[in-house]
C-alpha positions as CSV (number, residue, x, y, z in Angstrom):
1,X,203.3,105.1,103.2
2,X,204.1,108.7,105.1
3,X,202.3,111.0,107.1
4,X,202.9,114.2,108.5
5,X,200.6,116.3,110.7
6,X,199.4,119.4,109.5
7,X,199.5,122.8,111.3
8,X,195.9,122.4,112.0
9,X,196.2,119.1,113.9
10,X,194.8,117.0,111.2
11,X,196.6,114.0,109.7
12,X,197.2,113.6,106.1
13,X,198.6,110.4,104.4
14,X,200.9,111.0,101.9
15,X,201.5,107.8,99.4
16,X,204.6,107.3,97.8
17,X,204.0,107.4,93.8
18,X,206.6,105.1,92.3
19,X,206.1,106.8,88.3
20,X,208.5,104.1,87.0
21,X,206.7,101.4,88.0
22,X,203.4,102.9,87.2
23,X,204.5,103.6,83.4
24,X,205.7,100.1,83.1
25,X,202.3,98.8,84.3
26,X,200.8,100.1,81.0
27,X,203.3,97.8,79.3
28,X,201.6,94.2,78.9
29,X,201.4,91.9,76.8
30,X,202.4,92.2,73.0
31,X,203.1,96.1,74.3
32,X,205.5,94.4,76.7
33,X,206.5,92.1,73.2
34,X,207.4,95.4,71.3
35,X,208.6,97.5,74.0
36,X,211.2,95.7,75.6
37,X,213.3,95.8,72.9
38,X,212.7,98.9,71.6
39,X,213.4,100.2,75.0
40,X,217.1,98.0,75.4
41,X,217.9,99.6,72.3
42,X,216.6,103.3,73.1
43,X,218.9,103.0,76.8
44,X,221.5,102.5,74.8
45,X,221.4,105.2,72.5
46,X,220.6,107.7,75.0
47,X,222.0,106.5,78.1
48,X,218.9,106.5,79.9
49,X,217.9,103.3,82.1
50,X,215.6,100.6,80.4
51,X,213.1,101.3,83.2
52,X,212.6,104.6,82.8
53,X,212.2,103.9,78.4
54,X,209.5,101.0,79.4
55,X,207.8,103.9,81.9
56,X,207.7,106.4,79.1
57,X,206.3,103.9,76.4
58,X,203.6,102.3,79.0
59,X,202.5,106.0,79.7
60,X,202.6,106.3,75.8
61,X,200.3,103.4,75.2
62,X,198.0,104.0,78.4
63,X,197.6,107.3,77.2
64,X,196.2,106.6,73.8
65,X,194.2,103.9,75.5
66,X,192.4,106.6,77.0
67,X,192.5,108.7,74.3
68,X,190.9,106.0,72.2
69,X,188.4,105.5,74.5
70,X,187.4,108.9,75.3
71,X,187.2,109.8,72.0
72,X,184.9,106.6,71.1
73,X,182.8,107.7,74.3
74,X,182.3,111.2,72.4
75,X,181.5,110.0,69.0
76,X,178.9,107.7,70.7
77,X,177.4,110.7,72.3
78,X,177.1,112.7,69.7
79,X,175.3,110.4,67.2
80,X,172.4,110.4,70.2
């Protein structure tokens, strides 16, 4: 964690975001299962790191878990 003061004289916190680790974090499970994998062979291909593949396919599936959700949310709301 950082922190810098402001011209003001106020503090603010700044918190590190770590996006690689928080893509991966949507990656459990049988997501985890599939993606591993998929992401060894896509760093190979492309010669970017397995991490960074796993962050982009957590986001992926954390993404259309929300989308899922939001869209079940909606069709709930509009049958009131």
């Amino acid at each position: 964690m950082r922190s810098r003061m402001l011209d003001d004289g106020s503090l603010r916190v700044l918190i590190a975001v770590d996006t690689t680790r928080m893509g991966r974090q949507g990656l459990s499970g049988w997501r985890m299962r599939v993606g591993g994998p998929v992401s060894k062979q896509v760093a190979r291909r492309t010669g970017v790191s397995p991490e960074a593949v796993q962050a982009v396919l957590g986001a992926a599936f954390f993404l259309s878990s929300v989308w899922y959700v939001a869209a079940t949310i909606a069709a709930i709301v509009r049958e009131r």
